[in-house]
gemmi code that builds the backbone of each chain (N, CA, C; Angstrom):
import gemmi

chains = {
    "A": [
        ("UNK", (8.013, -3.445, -1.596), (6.571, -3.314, -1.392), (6.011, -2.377, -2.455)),
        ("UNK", (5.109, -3.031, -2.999), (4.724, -2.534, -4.677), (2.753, -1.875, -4.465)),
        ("UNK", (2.297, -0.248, -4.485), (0.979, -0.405, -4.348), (0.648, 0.612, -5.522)),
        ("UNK", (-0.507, -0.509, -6.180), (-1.026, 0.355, -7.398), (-2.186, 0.149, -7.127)),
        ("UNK", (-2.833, 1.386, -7.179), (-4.867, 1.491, -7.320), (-4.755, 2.117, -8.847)),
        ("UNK", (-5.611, 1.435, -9.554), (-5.850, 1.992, -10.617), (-7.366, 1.661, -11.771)),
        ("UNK", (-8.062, 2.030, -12.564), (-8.862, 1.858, -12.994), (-8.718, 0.970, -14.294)),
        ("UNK", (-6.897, 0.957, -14.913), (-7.097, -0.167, -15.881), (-6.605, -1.762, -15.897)),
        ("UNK", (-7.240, -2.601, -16.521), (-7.023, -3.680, -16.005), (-5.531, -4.415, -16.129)),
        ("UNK", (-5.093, -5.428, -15.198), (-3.728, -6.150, -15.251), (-3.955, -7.597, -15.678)),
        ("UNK", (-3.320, -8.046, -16.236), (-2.298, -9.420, -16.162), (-2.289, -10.040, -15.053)),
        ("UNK", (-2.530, -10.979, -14.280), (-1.957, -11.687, -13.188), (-0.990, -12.463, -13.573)),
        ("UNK", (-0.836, -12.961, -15.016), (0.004, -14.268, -14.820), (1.013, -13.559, -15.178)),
        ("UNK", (1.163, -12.056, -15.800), (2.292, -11.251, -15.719), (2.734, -10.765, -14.053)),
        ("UNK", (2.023, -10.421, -13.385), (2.545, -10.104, -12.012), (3.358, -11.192, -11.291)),
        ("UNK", (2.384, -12.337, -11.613), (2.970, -13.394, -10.609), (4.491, -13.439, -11.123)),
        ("UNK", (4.720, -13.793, -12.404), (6.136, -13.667, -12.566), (7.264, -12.902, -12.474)),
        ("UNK", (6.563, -11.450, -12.230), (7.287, -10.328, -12.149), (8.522, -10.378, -10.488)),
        ("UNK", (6.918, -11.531, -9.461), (7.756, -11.451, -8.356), (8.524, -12.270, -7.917)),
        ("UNK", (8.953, -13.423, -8.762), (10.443, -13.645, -8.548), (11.421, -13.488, -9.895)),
        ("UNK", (11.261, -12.589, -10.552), (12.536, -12.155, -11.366), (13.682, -11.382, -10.951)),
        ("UNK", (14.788, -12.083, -11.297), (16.101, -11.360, -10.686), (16.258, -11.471, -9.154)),
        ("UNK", (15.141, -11.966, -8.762), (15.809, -12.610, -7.473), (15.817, -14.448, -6.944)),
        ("UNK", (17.320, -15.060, -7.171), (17.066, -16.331, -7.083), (16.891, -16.762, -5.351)),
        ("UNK", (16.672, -15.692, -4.447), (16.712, -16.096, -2.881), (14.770, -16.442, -2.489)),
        ("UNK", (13.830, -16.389, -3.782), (12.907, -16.199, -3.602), (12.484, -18.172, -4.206)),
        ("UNK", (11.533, -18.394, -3.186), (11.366, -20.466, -3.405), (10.259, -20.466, -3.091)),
        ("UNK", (9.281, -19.054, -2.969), (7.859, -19.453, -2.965), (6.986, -18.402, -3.160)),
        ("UNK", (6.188, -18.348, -4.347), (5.164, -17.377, -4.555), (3.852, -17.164, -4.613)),
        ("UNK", (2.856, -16.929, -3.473), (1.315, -17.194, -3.147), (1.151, -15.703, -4.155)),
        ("UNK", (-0.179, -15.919, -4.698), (-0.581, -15.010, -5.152), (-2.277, -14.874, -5.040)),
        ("UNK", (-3.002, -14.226, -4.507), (-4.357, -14.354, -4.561), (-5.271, -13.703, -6.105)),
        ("UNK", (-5.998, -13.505, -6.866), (-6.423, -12.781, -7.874), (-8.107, -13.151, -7.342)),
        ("UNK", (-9.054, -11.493, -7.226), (-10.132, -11.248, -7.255), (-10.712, -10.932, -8.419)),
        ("UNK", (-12.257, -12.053, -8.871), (-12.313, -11.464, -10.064), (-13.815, -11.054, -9.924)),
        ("UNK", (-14.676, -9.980, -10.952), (-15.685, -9.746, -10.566), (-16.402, -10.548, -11.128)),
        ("UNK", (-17.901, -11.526, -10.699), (-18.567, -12.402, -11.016), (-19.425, -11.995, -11.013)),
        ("UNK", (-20.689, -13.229, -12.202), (-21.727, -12.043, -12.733), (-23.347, -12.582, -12.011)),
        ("UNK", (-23.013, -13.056, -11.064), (-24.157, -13.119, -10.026), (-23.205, -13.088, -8.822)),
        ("UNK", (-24.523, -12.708, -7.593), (-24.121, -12.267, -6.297), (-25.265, -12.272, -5.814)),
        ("UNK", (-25.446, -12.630, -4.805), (-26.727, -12.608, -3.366), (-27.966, -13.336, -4.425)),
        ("UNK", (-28.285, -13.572, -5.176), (-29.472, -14.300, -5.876), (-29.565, -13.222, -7.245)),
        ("UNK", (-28.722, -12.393, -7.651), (-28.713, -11.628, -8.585), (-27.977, -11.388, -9.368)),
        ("UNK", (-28.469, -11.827, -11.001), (-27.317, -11.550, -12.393), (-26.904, -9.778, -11.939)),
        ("UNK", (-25.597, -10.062, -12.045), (-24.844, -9.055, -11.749), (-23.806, -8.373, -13.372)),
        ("UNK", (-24.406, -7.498, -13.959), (-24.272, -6.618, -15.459), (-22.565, -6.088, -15.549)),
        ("UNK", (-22.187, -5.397, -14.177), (-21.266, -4.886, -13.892), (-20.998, -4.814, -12.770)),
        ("UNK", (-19.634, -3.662, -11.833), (-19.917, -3.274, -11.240), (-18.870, -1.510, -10.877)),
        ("UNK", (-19.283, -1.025, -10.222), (-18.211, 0.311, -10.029), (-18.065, 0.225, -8.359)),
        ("UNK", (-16.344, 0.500, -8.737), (-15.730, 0.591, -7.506), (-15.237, 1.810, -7.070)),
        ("UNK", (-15.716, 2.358, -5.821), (-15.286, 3.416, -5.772), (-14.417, 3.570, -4.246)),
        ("UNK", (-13.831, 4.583, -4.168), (-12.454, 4.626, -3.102), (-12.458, 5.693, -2.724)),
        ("UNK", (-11.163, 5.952, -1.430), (-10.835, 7.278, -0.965), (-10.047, 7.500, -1.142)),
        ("UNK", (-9.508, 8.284, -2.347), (-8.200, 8.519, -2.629), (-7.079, 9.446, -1.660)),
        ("UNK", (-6.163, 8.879, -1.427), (-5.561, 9.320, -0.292), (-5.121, 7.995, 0.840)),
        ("UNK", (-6.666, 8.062, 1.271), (-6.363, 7.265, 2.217), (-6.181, 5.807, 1.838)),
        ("UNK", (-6.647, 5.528, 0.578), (-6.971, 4.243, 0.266), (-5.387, 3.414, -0.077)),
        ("UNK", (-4.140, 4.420, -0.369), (-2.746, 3.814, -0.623), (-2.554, 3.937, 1.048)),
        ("UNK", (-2.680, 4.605, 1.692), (-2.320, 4.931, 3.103), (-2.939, 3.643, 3.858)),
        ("UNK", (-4.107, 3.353, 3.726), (-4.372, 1.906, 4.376), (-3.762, 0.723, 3.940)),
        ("UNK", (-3.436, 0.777, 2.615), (-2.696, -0.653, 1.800), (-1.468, -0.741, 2.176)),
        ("UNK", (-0.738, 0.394, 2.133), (0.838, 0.333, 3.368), (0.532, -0.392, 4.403)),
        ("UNK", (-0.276, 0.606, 5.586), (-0.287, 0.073, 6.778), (-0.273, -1.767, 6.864)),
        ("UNK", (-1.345, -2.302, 6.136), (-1.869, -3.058, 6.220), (-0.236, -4.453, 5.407)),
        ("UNK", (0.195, -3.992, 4.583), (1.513, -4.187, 4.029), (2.603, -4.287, 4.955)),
        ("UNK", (3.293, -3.465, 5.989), (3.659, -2.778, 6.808), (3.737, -4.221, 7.471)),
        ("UNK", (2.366, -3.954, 8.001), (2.229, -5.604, 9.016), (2.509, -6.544, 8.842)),
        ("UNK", (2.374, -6.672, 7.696), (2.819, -8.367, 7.019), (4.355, -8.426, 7.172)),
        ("UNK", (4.818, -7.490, 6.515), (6.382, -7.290, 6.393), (6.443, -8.110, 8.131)),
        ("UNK", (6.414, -6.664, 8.931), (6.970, -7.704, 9.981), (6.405, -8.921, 10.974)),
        ("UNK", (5.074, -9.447, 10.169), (4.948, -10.516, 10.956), (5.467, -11.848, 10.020)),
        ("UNK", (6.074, -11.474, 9.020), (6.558, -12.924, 8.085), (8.015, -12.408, 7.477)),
        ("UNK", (8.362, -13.274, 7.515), (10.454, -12.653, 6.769), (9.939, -13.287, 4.945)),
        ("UNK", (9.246, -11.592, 4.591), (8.983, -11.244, 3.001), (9.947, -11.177, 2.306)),
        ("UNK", (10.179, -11.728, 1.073), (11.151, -10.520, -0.148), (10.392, -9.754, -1.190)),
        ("UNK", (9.184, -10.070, -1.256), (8.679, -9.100, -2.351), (7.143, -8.895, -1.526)),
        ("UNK", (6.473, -7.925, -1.833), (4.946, -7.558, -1.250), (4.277, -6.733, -2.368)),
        ("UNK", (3.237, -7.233, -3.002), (2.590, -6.014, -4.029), (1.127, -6.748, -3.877)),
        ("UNK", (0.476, -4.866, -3.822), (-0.665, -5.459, -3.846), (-1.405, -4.460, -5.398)),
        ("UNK", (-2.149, -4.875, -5.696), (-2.706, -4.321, -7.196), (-4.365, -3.993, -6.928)),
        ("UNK", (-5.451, -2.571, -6.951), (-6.584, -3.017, -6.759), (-7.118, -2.018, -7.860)),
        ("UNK", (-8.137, -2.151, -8.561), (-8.673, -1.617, -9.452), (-10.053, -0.796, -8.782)),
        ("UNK", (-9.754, 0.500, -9.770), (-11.315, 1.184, -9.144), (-11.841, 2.031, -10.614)),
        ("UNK", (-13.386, 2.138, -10.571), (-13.852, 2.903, -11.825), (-14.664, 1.321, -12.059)),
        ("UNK", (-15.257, 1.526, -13.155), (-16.348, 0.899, -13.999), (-15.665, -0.967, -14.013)),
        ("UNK", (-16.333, -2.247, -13.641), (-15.498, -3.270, -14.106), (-17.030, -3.800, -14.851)),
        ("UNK", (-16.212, -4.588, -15.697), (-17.475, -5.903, -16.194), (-17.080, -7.624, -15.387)),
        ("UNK", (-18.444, -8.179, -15.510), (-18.045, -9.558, -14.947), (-16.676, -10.321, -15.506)),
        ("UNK", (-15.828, -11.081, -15.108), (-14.956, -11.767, -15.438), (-13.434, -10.974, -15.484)),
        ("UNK", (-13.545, -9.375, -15.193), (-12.722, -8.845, -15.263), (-11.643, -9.018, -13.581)),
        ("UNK", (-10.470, -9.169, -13.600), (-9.959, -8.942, -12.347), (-9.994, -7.491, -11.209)),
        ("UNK", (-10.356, -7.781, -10.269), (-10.283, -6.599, -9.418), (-9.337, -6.838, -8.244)),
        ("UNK", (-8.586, -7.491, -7.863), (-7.618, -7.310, -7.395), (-6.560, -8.677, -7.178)),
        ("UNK", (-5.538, -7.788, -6.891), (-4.201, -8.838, -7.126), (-3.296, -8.729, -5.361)),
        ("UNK", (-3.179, -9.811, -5.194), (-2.178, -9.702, -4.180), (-0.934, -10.821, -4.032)),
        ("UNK", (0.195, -10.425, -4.271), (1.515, -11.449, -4.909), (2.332, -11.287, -3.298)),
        ("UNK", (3.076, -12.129, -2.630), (3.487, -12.527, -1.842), (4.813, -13.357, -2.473)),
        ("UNK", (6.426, -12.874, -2.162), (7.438, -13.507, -2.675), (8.324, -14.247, -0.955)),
        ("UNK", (8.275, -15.109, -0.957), (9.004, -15.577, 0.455), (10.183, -16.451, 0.229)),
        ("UNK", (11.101, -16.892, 1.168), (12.066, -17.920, 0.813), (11.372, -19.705, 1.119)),
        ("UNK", (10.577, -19.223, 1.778), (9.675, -20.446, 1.724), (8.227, -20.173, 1.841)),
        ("UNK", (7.576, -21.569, 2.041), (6.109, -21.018, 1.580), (4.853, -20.777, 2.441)),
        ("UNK", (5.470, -21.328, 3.589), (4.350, -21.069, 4.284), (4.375, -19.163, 4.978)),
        ("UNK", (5.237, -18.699, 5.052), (5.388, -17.411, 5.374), (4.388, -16.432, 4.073)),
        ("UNK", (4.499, -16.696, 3.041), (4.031, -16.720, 1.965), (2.622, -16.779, 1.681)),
        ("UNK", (2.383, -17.608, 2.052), (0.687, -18.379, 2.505), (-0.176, -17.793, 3.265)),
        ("UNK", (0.627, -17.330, 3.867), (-0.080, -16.956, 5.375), (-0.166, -15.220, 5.272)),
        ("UNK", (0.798, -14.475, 4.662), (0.796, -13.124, 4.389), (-0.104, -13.066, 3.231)),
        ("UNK", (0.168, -13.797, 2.312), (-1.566, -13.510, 1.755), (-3.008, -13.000, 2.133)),
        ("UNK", (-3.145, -14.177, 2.726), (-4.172, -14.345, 3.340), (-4.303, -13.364, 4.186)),
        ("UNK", (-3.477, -13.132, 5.475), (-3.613, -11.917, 5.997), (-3.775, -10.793, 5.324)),
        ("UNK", (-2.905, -10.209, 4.198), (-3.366, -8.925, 3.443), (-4.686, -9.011, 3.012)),
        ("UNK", (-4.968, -9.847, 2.562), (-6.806, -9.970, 1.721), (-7.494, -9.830, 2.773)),
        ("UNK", (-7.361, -10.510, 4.061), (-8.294, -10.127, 5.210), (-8.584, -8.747, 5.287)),
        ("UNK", (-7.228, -8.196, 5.236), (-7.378, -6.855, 6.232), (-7.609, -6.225, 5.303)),
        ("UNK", (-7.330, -6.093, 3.844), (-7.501, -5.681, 3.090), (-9.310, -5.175, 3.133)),
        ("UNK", (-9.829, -6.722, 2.952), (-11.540, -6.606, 2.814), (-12.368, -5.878, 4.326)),
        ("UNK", (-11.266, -5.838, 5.213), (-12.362, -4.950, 5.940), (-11.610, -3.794, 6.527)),
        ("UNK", (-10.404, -3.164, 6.248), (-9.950, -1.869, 6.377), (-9.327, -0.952, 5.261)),
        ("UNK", (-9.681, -1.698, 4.304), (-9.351, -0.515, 2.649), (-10.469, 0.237, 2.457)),
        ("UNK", (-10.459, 1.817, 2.543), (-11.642, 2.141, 2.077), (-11.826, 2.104, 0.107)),
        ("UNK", (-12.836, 0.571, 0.249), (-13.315, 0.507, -0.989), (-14.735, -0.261, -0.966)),
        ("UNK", (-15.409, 0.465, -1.679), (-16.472, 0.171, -1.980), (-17.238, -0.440, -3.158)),
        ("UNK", (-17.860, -1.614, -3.385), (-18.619, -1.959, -4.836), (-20.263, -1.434, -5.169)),
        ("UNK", (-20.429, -1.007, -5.706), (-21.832, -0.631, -6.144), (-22.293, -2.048, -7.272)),
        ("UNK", (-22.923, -2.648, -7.241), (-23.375, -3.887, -8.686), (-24.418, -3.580, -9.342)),
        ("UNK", (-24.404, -3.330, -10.722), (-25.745, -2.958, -11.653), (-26.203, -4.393, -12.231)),
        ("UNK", (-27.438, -4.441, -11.198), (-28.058, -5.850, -11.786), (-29.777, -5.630, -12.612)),
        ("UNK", (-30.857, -6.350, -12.383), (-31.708, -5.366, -13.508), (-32.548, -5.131, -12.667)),
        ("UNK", (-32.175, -5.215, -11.216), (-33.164, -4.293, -10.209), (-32.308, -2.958, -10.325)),
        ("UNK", (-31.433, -2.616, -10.556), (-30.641, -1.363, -10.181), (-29.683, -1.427, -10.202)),
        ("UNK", (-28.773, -0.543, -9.764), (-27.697, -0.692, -9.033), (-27.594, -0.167, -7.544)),
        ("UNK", (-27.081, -1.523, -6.924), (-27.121, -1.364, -5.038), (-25.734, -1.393, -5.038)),
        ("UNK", (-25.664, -0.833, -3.688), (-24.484, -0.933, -2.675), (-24.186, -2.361, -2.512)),
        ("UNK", (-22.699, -3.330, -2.386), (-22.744, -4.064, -1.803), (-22.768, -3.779, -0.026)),
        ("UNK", (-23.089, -4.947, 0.644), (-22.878, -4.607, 2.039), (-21.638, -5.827, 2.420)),
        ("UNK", (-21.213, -5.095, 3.870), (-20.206, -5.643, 4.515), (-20.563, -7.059, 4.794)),
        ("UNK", (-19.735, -7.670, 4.755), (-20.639, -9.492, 5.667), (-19.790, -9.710, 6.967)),
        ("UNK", (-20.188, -10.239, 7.804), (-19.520, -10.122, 8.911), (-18.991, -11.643, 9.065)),
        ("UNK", (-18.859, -12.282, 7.947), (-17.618, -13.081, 7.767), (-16.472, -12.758, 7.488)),
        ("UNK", (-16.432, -11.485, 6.753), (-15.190, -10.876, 6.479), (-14.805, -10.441, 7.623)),
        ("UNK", (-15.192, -9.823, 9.005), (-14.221, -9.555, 9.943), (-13.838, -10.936, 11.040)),
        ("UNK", (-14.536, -11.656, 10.788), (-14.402, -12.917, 11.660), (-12.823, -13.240, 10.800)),
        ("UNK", (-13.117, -13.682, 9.780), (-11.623, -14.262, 9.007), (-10.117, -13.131, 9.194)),
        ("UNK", (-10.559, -11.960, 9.288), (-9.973, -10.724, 9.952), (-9.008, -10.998, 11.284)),
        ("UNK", (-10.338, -11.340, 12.208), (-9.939, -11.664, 13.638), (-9.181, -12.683, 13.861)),
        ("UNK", (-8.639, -13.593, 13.107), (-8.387, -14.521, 13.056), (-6.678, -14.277, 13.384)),
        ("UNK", (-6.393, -12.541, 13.028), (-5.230, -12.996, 12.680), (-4.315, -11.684, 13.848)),
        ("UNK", (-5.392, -11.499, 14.730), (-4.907, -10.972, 16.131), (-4.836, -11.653, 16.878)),
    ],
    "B": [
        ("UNK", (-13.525, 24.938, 16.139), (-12.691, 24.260, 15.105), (-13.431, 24.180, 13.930)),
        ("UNK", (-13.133, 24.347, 12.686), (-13.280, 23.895, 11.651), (-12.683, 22.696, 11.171)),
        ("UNK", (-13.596, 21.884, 10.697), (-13.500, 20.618, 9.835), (-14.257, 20.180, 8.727)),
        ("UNK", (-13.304, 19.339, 7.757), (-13.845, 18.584, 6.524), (-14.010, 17.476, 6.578)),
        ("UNK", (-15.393, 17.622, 6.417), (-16.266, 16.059, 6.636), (-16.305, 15.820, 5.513)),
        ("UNK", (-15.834, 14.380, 4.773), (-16.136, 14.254, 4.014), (-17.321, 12.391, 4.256)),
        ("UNK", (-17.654, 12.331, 3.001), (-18.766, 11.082, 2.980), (-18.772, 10.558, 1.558)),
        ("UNK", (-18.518, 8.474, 2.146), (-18.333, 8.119, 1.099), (-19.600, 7.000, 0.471)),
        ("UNK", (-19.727, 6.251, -0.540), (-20.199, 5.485, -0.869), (-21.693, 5.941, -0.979)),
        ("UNK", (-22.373, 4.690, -0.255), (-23.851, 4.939, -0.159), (-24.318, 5.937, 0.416)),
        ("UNK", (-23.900, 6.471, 2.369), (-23.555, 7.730, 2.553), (-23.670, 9.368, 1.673)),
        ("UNK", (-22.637, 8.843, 0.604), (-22.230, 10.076, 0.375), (-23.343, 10.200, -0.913)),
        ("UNK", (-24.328, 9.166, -1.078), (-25.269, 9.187, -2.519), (-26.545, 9.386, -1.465)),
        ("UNK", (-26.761, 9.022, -0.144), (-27.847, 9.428, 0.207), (-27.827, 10.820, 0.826)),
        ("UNK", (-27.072, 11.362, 1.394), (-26.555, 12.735, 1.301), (-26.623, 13.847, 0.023)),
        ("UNK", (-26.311, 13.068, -1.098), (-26.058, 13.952, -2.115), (-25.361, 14.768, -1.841)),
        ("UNK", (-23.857, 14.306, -1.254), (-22.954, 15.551, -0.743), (-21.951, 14.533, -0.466)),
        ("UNK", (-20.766, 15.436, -1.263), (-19.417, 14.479, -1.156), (-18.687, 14.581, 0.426)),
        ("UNK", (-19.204, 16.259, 0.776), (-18.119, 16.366, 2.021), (-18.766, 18.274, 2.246)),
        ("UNK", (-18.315, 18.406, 3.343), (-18.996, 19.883, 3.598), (-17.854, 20.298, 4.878)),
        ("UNK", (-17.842, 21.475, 5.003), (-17.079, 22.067, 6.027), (-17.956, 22.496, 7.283)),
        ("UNK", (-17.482, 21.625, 8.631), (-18.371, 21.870, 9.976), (-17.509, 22.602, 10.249)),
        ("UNK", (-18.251, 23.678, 11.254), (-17.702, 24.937, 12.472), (-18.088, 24.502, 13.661)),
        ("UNK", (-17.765, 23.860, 14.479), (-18.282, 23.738, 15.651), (-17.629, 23.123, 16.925)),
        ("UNK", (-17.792, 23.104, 17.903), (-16.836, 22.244, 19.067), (-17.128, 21.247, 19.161)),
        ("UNK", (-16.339, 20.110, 18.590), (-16.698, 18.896, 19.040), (-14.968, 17.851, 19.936)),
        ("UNK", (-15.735, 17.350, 20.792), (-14.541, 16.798, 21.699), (-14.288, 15.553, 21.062)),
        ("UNK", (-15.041, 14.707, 20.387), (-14.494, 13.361, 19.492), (-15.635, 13.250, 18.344)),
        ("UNK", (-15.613, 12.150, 17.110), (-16.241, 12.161, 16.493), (-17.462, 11.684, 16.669)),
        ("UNK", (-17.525, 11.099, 17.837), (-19.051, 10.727, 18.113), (-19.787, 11.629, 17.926)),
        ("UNK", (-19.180, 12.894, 18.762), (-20.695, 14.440, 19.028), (-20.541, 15.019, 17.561)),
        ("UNK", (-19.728, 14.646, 16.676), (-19.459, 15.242, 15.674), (-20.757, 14.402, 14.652)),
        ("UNK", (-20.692, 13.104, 14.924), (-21.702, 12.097, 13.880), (-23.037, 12.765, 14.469)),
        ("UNK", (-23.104, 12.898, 15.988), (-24.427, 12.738, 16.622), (-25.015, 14.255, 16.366)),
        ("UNK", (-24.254, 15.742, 15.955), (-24.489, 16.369, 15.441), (-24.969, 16.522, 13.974)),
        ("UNK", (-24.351, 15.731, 13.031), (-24.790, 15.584, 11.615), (-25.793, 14.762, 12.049)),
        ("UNK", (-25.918, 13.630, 12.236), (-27.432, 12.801, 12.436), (-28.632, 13.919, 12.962)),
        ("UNK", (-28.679, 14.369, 13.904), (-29.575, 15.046, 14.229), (-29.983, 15.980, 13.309)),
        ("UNK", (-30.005, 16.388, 12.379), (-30.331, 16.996, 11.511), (-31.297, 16.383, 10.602)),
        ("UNK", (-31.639, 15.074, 11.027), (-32.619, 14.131, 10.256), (-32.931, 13.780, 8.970)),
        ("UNK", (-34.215, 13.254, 8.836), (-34.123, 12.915, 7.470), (-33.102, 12.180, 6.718)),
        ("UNK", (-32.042, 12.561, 5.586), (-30.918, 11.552, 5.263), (-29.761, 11.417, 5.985)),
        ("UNK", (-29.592, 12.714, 6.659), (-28.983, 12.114, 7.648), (-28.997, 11.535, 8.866)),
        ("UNK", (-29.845, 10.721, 9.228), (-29.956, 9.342, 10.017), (-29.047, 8.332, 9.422)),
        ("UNK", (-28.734, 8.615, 7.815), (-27.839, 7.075, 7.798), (-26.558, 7.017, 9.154)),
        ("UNK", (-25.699, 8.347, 9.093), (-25.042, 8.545, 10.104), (-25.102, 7.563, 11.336)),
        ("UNK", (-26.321, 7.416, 11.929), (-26.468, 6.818, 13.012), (-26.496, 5.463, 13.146)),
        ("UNK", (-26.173, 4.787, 11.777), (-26.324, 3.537, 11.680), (-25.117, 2.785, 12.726)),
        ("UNK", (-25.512, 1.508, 13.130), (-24.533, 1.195, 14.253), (-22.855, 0.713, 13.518)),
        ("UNK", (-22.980, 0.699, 12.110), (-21.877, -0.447, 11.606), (-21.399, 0.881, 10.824)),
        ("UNK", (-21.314, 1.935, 11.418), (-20.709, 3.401, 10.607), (-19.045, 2.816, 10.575)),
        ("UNK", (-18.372, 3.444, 9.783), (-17.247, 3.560, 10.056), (-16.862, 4.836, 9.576)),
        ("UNK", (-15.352, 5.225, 10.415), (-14.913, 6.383, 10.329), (-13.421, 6.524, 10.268)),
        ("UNK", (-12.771, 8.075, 9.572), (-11.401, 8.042, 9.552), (-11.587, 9.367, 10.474)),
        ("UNK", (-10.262, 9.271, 10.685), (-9.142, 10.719, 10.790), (-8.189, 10.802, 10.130)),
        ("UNK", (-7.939, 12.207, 9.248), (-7.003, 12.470, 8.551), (-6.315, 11.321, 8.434)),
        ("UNK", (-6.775, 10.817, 7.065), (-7.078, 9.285, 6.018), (-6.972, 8.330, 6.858)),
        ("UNK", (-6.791, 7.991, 8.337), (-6.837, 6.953, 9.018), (-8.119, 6.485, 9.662)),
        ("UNK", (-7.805, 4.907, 9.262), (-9.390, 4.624, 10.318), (-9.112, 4.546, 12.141)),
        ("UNK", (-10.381, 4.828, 12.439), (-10.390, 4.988, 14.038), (-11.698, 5.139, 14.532)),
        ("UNK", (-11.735, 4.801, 15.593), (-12.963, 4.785, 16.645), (-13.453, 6.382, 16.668)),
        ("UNK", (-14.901, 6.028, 17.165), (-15.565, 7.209, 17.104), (-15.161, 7.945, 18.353)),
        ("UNK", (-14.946, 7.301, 18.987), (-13.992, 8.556, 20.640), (-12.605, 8.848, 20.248)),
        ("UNK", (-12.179, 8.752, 19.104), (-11.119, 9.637, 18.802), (-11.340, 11.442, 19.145)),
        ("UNK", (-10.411, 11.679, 19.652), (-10.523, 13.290, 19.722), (-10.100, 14.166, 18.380)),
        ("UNK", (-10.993, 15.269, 18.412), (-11.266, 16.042, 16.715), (-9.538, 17.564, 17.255)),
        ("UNK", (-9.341, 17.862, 16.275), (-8.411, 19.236, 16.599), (-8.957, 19.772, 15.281)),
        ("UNK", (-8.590, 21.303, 15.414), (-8.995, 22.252, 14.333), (-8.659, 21.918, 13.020)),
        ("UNK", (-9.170, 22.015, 11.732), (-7.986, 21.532, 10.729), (-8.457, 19.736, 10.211)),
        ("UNK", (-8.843, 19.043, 11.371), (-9.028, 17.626, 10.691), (-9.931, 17.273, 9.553)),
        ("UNK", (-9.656, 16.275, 8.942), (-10.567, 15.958, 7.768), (-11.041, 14.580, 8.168)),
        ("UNK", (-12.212, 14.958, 8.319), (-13.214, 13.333, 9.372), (-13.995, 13.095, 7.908)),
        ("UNK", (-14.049, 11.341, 7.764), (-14.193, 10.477, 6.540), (-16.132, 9.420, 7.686)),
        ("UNK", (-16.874, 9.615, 6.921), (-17.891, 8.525, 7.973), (-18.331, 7.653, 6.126)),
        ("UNK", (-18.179, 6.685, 6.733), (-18.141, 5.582, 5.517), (-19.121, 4.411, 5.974)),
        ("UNK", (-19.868, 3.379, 5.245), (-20.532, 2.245, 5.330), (-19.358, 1.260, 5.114)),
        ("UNK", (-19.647, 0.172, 6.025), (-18.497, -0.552, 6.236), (-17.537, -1.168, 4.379)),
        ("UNK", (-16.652, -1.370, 4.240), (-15.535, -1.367, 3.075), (-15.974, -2.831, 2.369)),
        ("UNK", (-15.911, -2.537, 1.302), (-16.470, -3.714, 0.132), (-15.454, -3.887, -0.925)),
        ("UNK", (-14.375, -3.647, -0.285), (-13.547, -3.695, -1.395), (-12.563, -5.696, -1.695)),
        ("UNK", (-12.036, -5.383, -2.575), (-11.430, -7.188, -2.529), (-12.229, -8.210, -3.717)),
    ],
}
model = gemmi.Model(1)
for chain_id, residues in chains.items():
    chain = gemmi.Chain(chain_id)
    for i, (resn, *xyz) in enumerate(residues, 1):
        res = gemmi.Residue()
        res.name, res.seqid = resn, gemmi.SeqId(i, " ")
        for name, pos in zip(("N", "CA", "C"), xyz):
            atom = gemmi.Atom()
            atom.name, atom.element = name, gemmi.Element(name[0])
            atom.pos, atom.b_iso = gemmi.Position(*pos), 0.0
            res.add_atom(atom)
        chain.add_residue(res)
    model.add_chain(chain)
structure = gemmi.Structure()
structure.add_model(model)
structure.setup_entities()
């Protein structure tokens, strides 16, 4: 179980491969990649800054890691999230899932990104040419959440 | 008890305050929010219904109970992903 917060940018098509090297017991690899896009809600979107709670913010990505582990038989878990200044098209987060098959795989994805989007403390601010706002929560993100109690 | 409140995001920009040290008795973080809110003005965001909150870096309900020493987090719900 692999957790990096960091402000400079990654590779995905380097990660994805990273998680089955040297291990041949691994026959399926989901990987999700978030990227930042340059409209949102009806607004050209310039940039955006992400900001976090450092501390707690690796402490929730375990937990949330943690779970997956034991609700799916994992061999690899990493999750990757970027914070500080991004521009459109840049990636903001990575989540790689290594299983012996794929639907275990599939499904721990998805679950981490859920829980991810509504119990990581992280936040986006977007500088569009009204300003820069807060994004807000959508309460689709905890419905897709709930999904998985 | 003494505690470190800290405040993040939008919160912590309408505040203009990253985090401050409370003195006071509080039995969970509710009387703890409903104390900072009352103080009005920017802090009403506090009272918003979709607050969220930690305890010492964990998230948790606002009837969590406070002990001396904790570091209480009140955040606008997480935008991260």
């Amino acid at each position: 179980m692999a957790i990096r917060v960091q402000a400079a940018t990654f590779d995905p098509g380097a990660e994805v491969n990273a998680l089955h090297a040297a291990n041949l017991g691994v026959g399926a690899v989901v990987s999700f990649v978030g990227y930042v896009r340059d409209f949102n809600e009806g607004r050209d979107v310039a940039g955006m800054f992400l900001e976090h709670y450092p501390g707690m913010t690796e402490k929730a990505l375990a937990k949330i890691m943690v779970e997956a582990e034991q609700r799916w038989p994992l061999l690899k878990l990493e999750v990757l999230h970027r914070v500080g200044a991004l521009e459109p098209g840049e990636p903001i987060v990575f989540v790689g899932v290594a299983s012996a098959h794929r639907q275990a795989a599939f499904d721990a994805c998805a679950f981490v990104m859920d829980y991810l989007k509504t119990r990581a403390p992280f936040w986006k601010k977007e500088q569009t040419a009204d300003g820069p706002h807060w994004v807000e929560g959508r309460a689709s993100d905890e419905v897709a959440a709930d999904r998985w109690k | 008890m003494k505690l470190n409140v800290v405040f993040f995001a939008r919160y912590r920009e309408a505040l203009g305050l990253d985090g401050e040290s409370v003195d006071g008795e509080f039995a969970s973080i509710e009387q703890l929010r409903a104390h900072l809110a009352q103080r009005g003005g920017a802090w009403q965001v506090l009272a918003e219904s979709n607050l969220m909150c930690a305890r010492n870096e964990e998230l948790c309900k606002l009837d969590e109970p406070l002990v001396d020493g904790d570091e209480v987090a009140f955040f606008p719900p997480v935008t991260g992903g």
